[in-house]
Each structure stands twice: as C-alpha cells, then as structure tokens.
Backbone as JSON Lines, residues from 0, in Angstrom:
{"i":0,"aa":"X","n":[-69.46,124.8,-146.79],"ca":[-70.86,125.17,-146.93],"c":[-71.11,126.49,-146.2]}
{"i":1,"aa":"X","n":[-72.08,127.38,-146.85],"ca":[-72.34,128.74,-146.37],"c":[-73.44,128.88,-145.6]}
{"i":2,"aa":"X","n":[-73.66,129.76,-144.73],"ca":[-74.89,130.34,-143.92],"c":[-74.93,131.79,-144.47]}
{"i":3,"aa":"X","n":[-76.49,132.02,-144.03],"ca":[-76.61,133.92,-143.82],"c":[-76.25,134.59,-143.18]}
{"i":4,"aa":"X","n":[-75.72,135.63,-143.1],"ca":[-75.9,136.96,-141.89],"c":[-77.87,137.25,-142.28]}
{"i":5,"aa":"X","n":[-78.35,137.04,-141.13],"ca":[-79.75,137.33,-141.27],"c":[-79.9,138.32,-141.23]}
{"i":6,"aa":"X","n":[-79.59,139.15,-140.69],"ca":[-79.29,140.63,-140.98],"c":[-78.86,141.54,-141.95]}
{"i":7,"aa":"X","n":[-77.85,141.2,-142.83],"ca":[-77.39,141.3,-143.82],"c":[-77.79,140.36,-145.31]}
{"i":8,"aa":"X","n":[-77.46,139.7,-145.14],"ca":[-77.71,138.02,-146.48],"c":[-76.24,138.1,-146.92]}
{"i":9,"aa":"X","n":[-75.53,138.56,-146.59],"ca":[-74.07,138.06,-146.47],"c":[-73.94,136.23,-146.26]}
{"i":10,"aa":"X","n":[-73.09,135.82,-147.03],"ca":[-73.24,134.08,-146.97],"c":[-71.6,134.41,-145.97]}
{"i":11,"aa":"X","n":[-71.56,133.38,-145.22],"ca":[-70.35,132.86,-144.57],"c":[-70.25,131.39,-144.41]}
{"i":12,"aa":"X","n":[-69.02,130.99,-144.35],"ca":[-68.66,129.98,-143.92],"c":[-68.6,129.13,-142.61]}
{"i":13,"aa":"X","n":[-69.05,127.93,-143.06],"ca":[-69.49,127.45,-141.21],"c":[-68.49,127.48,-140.57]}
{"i":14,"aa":"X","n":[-67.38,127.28,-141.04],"ca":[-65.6,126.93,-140.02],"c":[-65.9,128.45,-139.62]}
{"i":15,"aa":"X","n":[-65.76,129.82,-140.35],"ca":[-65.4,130.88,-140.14],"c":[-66.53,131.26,-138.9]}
{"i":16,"aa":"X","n":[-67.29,130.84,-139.2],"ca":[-68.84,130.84,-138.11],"c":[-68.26,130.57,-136.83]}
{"i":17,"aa":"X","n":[-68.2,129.3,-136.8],"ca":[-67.99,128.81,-135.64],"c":[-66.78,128.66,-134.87]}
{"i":18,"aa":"X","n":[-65.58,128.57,-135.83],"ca":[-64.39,128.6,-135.42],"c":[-63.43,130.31,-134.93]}
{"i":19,"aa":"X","n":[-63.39,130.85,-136.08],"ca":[-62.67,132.53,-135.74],"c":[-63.32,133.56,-135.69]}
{"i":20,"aa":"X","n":[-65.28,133.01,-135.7],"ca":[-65.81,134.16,-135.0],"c":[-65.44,133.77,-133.28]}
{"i":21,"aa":"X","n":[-65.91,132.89,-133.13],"ca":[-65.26,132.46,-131.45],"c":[-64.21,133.13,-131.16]}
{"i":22,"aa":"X","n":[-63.64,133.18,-131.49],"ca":[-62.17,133.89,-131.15],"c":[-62.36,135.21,-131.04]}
{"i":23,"aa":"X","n":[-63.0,135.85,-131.18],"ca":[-62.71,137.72,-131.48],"c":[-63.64,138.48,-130.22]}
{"i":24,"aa":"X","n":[-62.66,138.71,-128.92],"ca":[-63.62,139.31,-128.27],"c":[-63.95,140.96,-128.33]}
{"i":25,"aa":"X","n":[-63.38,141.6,-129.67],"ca":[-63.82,142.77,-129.74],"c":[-64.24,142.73,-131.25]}
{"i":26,"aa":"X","n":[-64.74,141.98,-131.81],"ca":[-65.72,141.69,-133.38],"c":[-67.02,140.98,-133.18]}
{"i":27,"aa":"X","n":[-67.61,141.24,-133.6],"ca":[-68.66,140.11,-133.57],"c":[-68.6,138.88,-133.68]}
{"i":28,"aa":"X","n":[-68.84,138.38,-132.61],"ca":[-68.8,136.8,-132.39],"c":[-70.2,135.85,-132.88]}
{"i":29,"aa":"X","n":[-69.8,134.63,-133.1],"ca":[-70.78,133.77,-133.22],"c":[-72.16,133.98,-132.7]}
{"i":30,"aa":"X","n":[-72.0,134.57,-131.4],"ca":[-73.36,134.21,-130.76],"c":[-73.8,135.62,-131.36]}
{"i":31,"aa":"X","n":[-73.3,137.21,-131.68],"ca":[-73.83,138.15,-132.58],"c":[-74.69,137.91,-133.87]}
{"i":32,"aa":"X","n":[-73.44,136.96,-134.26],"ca":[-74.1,136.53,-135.57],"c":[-75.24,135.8,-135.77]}
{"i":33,"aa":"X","n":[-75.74,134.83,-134.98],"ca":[-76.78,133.89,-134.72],"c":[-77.63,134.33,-134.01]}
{"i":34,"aa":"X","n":[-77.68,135.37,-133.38],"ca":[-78.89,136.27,-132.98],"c":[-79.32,137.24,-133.65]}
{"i":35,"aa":"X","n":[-78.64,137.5,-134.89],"ca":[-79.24,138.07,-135.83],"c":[-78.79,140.09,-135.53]}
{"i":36,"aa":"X","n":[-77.07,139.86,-134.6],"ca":[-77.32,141.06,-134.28],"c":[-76.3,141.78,-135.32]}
{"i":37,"aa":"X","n":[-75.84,140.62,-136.32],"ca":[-74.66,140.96,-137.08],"c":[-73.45,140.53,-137.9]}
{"i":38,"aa":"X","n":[-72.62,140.52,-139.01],"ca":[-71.72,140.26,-138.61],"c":[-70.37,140.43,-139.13]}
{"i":39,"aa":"X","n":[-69.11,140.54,-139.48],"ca":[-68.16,141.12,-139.9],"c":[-68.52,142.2,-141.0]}
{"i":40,"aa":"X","n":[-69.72,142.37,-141.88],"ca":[-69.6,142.96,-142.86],"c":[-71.0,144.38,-142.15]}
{"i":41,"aa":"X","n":[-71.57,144.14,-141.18],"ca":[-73.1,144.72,-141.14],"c":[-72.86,145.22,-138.95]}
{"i":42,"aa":"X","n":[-71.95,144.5,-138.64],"ca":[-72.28,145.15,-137.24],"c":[-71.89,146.26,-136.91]}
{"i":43,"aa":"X","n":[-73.31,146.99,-136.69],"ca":[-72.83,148.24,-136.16],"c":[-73.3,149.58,-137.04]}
{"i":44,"aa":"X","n":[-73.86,148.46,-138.1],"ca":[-73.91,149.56,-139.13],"c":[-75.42,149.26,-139.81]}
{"i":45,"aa":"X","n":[-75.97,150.44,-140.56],"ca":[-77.11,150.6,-141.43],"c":[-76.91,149.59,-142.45]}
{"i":46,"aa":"X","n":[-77.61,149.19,-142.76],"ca":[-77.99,148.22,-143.99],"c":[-79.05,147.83,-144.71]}
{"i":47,"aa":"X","n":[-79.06,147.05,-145.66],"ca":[-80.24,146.42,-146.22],"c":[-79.7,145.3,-146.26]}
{"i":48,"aa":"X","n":[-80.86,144.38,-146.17],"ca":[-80.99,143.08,-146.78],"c":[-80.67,142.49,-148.11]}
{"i":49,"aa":"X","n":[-79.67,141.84,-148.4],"ca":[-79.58,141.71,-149.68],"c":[-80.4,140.24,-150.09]}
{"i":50,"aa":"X","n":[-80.75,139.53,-148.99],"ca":[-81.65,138.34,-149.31],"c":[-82.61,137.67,-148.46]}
{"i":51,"aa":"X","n":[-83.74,138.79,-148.41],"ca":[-84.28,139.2,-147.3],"c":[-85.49,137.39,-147.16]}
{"i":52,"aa":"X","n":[-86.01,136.92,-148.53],"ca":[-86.6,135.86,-148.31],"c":[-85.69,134.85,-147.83]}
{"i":53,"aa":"X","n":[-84.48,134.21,-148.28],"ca":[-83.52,133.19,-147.98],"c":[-83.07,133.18,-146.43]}
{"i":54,"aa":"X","n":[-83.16,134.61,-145.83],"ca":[-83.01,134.36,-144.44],"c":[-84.05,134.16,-143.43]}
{"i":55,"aa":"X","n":[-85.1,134.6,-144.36],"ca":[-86.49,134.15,-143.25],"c":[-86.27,132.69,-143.19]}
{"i":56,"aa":"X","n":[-86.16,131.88,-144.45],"ca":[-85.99,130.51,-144.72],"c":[-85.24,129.76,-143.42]}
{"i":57,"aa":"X","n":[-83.97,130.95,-143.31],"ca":[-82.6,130.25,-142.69],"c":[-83.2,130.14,-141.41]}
{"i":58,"aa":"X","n":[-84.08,131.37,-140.92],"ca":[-84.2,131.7,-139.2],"c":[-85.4,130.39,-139.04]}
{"i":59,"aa":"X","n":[-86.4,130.06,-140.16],"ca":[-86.98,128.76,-140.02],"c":[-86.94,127.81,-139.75]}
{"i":60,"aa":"X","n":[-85.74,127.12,-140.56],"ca":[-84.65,126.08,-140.16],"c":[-84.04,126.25,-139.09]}
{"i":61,"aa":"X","n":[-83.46,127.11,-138.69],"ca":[-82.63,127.19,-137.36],"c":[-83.67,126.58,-136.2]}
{"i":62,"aa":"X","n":[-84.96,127.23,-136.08],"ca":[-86.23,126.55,-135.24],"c":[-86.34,125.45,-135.21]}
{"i":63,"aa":"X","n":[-86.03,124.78,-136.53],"ca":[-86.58,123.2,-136.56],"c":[-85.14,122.4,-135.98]}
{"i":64,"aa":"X","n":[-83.97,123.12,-136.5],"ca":[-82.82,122.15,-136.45],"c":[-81.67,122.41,-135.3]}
{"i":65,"aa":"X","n":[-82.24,123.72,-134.73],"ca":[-81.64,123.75,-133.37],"c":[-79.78,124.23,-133.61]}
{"i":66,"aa":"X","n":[-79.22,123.59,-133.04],"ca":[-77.75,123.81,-133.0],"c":[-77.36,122.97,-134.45]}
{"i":67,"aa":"X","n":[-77.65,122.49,-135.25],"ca":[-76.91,121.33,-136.01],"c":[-76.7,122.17,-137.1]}
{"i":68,"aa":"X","n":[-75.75,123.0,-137.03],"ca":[-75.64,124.14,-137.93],"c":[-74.43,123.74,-139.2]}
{"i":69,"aa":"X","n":[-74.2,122.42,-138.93],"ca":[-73.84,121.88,-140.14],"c":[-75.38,121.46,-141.34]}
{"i":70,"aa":"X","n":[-75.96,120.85,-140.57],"ca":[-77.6,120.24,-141.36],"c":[-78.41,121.55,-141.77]}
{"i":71,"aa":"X","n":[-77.9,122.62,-141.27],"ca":[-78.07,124.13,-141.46],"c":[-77.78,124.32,-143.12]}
{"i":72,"aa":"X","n":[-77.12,124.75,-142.94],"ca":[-75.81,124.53,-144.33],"c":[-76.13,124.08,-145.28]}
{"i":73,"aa":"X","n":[-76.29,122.75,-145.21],"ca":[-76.89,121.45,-145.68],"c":[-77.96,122.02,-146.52]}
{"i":74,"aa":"X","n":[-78.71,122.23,-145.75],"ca":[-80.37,122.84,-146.36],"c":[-80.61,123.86,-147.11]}
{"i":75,"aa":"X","n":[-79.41,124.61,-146.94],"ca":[-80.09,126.18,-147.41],"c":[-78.95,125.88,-149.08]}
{"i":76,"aa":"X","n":[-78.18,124.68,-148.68],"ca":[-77.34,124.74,-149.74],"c":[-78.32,123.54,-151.23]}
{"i":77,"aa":"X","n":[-79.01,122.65,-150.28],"ca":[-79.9,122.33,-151.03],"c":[-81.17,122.93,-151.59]}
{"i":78,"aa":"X","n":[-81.67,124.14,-151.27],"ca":[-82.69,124.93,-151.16],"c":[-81.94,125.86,-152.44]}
{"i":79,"aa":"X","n":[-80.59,126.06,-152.59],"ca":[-80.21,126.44,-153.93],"c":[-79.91,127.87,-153.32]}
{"i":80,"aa":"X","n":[-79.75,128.37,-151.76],"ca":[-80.23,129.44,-151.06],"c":[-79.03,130.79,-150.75]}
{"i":81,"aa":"X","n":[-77.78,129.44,-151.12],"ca":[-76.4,130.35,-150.8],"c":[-75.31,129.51,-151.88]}
C-alpha cells in the first residue's frame, strides 16, 4: 500500500517509508518525508504538486490517525487516492 510525498504527490511504499528510508543518513529519511520536507524524488529541489488535493486529505488523516501509518495507507487507498 502507498502514501504521498506531501510535498510532491509522489506515492511510495509503506516498507520503503519506513524501512530504507530509516536507513539513509545522507537521503532523506522518514522523519523528512513525514514532515513534509521531502522525499527521494523532490528533496532539495523546486517542484510542483502533482496531487495537491489527495495530500491535504493525507496530512488530515495523519491528524486523526497519528502514527498508524499502515491505517494511513489503508484510507487513502480506500479513498481511491493512490
């Protein structure tokens, strides 16, 4: 199941999210990505939004659902969103 780059609308994968962004202490890591500062495809760099409503959606959910960034997933994949 996929998430946003909120920054981007880049979809990623939750393993890749959470698992081998962790790992990279000179890439953008998880906690980049989830603060909305970035992430493999957009840090560092100019961009646009390629799905600028679906991530307001995402940063919504994240409020309500906290860390459970599987039930994350879940939602935006039921929402038809990624």
């Amino acid at each position: 199941m996929d998430i946003l780059c909120v920054r981007c609308g880049e979809p990623f994968d939750v393993y890749h999210v959470e698992q081998d962004m962790a790992k990279w202490p000179e890439r953008p890591n998880k906690e980049d990505f989830y603060t909305g500062r970035g992430c493999d495809c957009c840090y560092g760099k100019e961009v646009e939004n390629i799905a600028p409503e679906a991530c307001e959606i995402q940063r919504a959910l994240r409020d309500v659902l906290g860390d459970d960034v599987d039930g994350l997933a879940a939602e935006m994949e039921d929402l038809g969103l990624v």
